[in-house]
PATI-176665 format. One line per 2 residues: their letters; for each residue x, y, z of N, C-alpha, C. Coordinates in Angstrom, 3 decimals, padded with zeros to 6 digits. Example, Ala and Ser with C-alpha at 12.3 -4.5 7.8 and 13.67 -1.06 7.14 Angstrom:
REM PATI-176665
AS) 013.190 -005.690 007.800 012.300 -004.500 007.800 013.200 -003.300 007.800 ~ 012.850 -002.250 007.080 013.670 -001.060 007.140 012.900 000.030 007.870
***
This chain:
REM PATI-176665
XX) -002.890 -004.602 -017.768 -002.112 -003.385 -017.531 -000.751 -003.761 -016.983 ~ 000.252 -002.940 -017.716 001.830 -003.483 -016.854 002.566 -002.306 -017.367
XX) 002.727 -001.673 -016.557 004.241 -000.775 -016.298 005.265 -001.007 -016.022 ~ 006.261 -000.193 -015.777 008.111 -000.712 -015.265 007.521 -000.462 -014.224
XX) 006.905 -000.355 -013.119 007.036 -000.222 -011.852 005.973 -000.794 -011.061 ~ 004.462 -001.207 -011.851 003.522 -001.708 -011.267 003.327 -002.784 -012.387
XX) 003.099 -003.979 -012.004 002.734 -005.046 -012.695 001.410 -005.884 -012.300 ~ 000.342 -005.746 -012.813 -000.714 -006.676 -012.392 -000.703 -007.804 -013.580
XX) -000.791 -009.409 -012.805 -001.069 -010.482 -012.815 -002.132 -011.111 -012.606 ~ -003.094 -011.749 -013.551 -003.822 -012.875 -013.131 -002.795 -013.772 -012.832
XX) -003.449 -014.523 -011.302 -002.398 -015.489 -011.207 -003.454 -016.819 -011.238 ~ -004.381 -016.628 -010.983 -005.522 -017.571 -011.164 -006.977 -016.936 -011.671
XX) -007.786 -017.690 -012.414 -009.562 -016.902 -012.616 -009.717 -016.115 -011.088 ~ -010.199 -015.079 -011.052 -010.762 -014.463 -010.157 -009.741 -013.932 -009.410
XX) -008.099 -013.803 -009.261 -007.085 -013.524 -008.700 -006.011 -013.109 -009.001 ~ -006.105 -011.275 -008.573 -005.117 -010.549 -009.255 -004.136 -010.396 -008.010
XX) -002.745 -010.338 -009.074 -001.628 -009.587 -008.231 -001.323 -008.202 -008.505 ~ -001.201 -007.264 -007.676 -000.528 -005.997 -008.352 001.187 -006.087 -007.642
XX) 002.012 -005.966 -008.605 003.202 -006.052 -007.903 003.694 -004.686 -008.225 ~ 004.643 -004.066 -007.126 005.133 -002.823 -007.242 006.244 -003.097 -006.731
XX) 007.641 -002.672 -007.920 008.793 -002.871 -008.393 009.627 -002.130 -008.992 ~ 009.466 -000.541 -008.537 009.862 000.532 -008.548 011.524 000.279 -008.191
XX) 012.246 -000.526 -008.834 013.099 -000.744 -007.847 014.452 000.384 -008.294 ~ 014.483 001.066 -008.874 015.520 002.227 -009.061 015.042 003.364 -007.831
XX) 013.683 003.216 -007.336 013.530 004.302 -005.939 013.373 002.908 -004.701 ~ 013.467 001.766 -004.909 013.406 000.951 -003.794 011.812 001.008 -003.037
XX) 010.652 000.994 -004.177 009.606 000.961 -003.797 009.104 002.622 -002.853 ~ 009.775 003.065 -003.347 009.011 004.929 -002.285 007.356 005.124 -002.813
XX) 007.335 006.171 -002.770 005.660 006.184 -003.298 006.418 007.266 -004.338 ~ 007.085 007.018 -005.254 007.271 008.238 -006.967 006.227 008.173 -007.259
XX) 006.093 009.073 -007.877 005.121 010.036 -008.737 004.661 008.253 -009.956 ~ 005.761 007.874 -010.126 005.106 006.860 -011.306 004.433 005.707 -010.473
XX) 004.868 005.753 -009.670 004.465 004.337 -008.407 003.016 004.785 -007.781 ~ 002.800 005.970 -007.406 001.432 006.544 -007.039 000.734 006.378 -008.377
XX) 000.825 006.659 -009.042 000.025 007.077 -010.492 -000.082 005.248 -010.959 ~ 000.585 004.622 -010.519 000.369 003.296 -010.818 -000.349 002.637 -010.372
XX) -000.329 002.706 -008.779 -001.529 001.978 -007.551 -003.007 002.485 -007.928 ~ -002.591 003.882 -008.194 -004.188 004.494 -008.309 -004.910 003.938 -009.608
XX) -004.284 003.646 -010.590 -004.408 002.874 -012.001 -005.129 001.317 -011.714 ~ -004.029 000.731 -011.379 -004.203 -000.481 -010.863 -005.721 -000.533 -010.489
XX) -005.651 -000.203 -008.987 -006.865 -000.369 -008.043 -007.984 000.493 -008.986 ~ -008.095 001.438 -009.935 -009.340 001.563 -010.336 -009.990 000.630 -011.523
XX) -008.614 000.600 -012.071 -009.102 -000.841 -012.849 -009.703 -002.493 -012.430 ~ -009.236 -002.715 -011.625 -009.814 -003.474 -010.578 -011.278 -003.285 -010.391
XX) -010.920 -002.029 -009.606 -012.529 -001.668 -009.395 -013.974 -001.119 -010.125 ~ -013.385 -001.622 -011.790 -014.124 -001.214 -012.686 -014.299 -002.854 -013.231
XX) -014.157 -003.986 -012.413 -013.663 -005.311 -013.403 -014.824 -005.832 -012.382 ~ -015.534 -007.299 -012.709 -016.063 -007.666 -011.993 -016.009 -009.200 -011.824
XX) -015.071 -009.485 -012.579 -013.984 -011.167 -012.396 -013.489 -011.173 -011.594 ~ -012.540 -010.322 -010.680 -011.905 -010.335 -009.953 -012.628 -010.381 -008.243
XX) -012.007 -011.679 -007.668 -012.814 -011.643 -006.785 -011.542 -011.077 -005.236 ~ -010.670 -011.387 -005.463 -008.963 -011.293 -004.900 -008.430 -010.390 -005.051
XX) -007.387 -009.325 -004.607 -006.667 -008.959 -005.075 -005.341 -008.940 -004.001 ~ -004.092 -009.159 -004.083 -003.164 -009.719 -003.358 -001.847 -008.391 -003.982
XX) -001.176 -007.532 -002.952 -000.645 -006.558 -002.989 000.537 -006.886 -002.523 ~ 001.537 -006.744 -003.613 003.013 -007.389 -002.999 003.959 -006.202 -003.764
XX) 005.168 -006.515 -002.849 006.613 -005.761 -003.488 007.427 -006.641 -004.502 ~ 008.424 -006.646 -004.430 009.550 -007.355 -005.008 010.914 -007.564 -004.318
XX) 011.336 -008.955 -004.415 012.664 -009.565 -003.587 012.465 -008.977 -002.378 ~ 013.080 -007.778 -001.656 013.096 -007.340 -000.368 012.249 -006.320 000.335
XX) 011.494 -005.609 -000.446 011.283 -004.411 -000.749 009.495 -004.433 -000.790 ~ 008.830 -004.467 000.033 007.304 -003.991 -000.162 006.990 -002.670 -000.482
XX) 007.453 -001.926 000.611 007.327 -000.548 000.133 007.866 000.218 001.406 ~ 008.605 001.218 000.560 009.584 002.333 001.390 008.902 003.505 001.737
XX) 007.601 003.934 001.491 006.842 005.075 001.948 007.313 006.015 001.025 ~ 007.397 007.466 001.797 007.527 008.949 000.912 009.072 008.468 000.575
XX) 009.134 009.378 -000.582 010.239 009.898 -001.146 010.988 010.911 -000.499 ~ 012.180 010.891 -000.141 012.844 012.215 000.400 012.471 013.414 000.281
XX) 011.975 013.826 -001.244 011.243 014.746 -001.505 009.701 015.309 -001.322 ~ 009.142 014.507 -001.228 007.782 014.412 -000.262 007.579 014.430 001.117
XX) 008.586 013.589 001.593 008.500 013.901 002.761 009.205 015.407 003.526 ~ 010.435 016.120 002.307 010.718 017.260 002.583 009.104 018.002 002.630
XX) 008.459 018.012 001.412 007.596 018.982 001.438 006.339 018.783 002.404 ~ 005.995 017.751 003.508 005.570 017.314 004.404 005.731 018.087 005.704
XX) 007.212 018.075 005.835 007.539 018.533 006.511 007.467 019.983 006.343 ~ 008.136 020.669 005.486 007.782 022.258 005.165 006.503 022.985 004.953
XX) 005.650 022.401 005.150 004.291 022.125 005.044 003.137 022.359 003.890 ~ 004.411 022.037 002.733 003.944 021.925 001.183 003.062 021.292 000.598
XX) 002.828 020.436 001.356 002.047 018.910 001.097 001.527 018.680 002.675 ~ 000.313 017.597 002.490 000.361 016.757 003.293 -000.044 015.286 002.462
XX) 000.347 014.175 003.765 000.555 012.784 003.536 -000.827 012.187 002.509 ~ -001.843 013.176 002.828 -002.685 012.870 002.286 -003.448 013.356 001.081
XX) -002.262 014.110 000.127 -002.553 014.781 -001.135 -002.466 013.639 -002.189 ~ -001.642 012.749 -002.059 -002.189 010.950 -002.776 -002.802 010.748 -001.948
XX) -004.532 009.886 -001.869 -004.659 009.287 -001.153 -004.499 007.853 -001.543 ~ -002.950 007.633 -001.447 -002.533 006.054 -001.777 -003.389 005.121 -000.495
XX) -003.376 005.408 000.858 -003.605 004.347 002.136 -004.601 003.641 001.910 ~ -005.769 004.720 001.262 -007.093 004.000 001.314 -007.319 003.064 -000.419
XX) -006.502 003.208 -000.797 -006.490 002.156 -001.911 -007.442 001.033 -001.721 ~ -006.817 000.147 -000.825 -006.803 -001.023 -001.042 -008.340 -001.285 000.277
XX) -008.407 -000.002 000.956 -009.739 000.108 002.279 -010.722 -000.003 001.258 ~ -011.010 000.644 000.177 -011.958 000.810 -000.227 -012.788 000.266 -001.964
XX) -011.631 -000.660 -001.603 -011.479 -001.658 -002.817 -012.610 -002.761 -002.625 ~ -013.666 -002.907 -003.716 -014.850 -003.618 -003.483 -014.528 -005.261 -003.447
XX) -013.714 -005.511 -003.513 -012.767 -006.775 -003.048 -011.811 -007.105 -002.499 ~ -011.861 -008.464 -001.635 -010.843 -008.181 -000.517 -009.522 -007.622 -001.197
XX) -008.504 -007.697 -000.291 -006.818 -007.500 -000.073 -006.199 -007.587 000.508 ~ -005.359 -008.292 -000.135 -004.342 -009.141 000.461 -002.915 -008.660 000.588
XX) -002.167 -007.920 001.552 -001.426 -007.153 001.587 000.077 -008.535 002.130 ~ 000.594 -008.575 001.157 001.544 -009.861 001.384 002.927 -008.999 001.551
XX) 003.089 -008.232 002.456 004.489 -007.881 003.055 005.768 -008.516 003.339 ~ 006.589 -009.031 002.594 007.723 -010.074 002.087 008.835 -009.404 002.751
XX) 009.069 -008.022 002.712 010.408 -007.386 002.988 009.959 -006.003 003.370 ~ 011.014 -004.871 003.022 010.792 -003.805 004.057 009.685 -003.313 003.656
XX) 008.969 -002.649 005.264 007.942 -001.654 004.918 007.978 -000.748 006.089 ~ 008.308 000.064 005.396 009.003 001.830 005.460 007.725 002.625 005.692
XX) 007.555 003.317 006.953 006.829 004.440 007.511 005.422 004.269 006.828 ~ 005.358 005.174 005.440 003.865 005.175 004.991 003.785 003.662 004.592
XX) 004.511 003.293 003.642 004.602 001.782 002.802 003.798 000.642 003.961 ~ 004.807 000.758 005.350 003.770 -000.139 006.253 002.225 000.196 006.613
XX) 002.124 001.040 006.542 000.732 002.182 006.905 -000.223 001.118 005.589 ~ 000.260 001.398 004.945 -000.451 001.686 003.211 -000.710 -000.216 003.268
XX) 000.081 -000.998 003.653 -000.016 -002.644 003.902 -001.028 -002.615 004.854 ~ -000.992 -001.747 005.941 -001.850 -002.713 007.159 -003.620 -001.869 006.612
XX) -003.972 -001.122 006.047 -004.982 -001.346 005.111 -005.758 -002.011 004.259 ~ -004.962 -003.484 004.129 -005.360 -004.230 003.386 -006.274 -005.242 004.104
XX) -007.484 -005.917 003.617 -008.349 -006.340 004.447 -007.864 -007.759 005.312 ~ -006.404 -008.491 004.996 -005.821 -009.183 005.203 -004.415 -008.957 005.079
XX) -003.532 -009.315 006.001 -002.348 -009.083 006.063 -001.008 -009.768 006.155 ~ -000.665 -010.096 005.219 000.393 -011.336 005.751 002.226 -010.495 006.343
XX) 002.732 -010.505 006.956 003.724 -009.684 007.081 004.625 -010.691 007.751 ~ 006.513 -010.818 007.308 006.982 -011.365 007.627 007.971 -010.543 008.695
XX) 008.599 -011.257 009.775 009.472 -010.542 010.438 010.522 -009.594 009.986 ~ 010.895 -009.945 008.894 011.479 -008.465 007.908 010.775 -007.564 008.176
XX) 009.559 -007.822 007.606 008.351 -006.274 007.870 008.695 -005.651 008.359 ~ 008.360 -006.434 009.846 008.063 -005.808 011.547 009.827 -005.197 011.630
XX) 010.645 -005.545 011.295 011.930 -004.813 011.779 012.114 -003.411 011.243 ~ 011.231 -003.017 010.813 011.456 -001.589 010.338 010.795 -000.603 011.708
XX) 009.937 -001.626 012.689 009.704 -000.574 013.645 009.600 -001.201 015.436 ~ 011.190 -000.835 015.174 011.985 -001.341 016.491 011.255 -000.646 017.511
XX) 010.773 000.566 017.469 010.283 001.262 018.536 008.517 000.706 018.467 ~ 008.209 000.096 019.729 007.011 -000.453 019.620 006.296 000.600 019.988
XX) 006.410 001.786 020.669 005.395 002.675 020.821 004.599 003.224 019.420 ~ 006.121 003.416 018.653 005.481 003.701 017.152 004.546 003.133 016.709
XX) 005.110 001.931 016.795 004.204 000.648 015.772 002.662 000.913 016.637 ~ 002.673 000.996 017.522 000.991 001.130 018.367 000.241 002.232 018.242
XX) 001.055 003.275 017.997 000.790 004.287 017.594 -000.203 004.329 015.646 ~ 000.779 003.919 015.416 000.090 003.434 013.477 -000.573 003.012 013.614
XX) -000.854 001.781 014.402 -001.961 000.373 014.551 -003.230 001.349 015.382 ~ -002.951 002.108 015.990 -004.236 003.301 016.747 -005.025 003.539 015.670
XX) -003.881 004.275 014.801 -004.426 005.179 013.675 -004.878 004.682 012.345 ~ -004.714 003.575 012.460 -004.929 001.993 011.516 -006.212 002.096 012.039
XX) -006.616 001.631 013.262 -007.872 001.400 013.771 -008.983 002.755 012.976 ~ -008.638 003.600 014.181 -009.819 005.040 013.362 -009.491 005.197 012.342
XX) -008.875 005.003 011.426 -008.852 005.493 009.889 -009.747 004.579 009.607 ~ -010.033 002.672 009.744 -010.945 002.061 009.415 -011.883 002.302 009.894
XX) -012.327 002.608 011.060 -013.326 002.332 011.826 -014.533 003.973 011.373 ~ -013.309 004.830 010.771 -014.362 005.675 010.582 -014.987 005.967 009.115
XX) -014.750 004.773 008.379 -015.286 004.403 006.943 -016.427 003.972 007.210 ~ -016.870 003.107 008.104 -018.205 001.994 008.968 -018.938 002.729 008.839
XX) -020.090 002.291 007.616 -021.787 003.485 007.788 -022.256 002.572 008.852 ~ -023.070 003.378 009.843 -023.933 002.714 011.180 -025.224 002.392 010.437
X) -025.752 001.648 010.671 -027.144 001.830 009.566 -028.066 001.320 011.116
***
């Protein structure tokens, strides 16, 4: 599968890349970029070679979160954040993920990375959230969003 904006790679037997390269919106979550992840990851999760899967941006750019326009209708209370459910993509993906954060990651975009069952993130990343209360704040909500997937058996 390969689109202009999502590209999956075998890069080795058993090891996919999905790259997202939306780069005329600078990685936002568009309508073609959502409709792509959700593609991606179900195909994946319909494959049973794949033992990897490793989630990257392009050059600077991991991912910029909502679109101006989404996040208008977020705010107006047209939508909520969770009418894609892009975050849990990669939570509920029957193989690990590898969320390789190279460059910016923008509000949801970082959200939507630290979901991944592994995380690589470079100090680019982290400069998108100068305010550390924030960042502890996500990483809270990082926590219970995983923690409340856990069947108790």
């Amino acid at each position: 599968m390969s689109s202009q904006v999502i590209e999956l790679k075998e890069l080795k037997p058993a090891i996919i890349q999905i790259r997202m390269q939306d780069r005329a919106n600078k990685n936002t979550f568009s309508d073609e970029l959502a409709q792509g992840l959700i593609d991606a990851f179900q195909m994946i999760n319909n494959q049973v070679q794949y033992k990897v899967v490793i989630l990257t941006g392009y050059d600077s750019y991991f991912s910029s979160g909502g679109t101006q326009e989404a996040l208008m209708a977020i705010f107006e209370g047209r939508a909520k954040f969770t009418d894609t459910d892009l975050y849990s993509l990669a939570l509920n993906c029957p193989v690990p993920v590898i969320s390789a954060m190279q460059g910016h990651g923008i509000g949801g975009g970082f959200v939507m990375g630290l979901f991944a069952d592994f995380v690589s993130a470079g100090s680019f990343a982290l400069q998108s959230f100068e305010n550390r209360f924030l960042l502890f704040a996500i990483c809270i909500r990082y926590y219970f969003r995983c923690s409340s997937k856990l069947e108790i058996s």
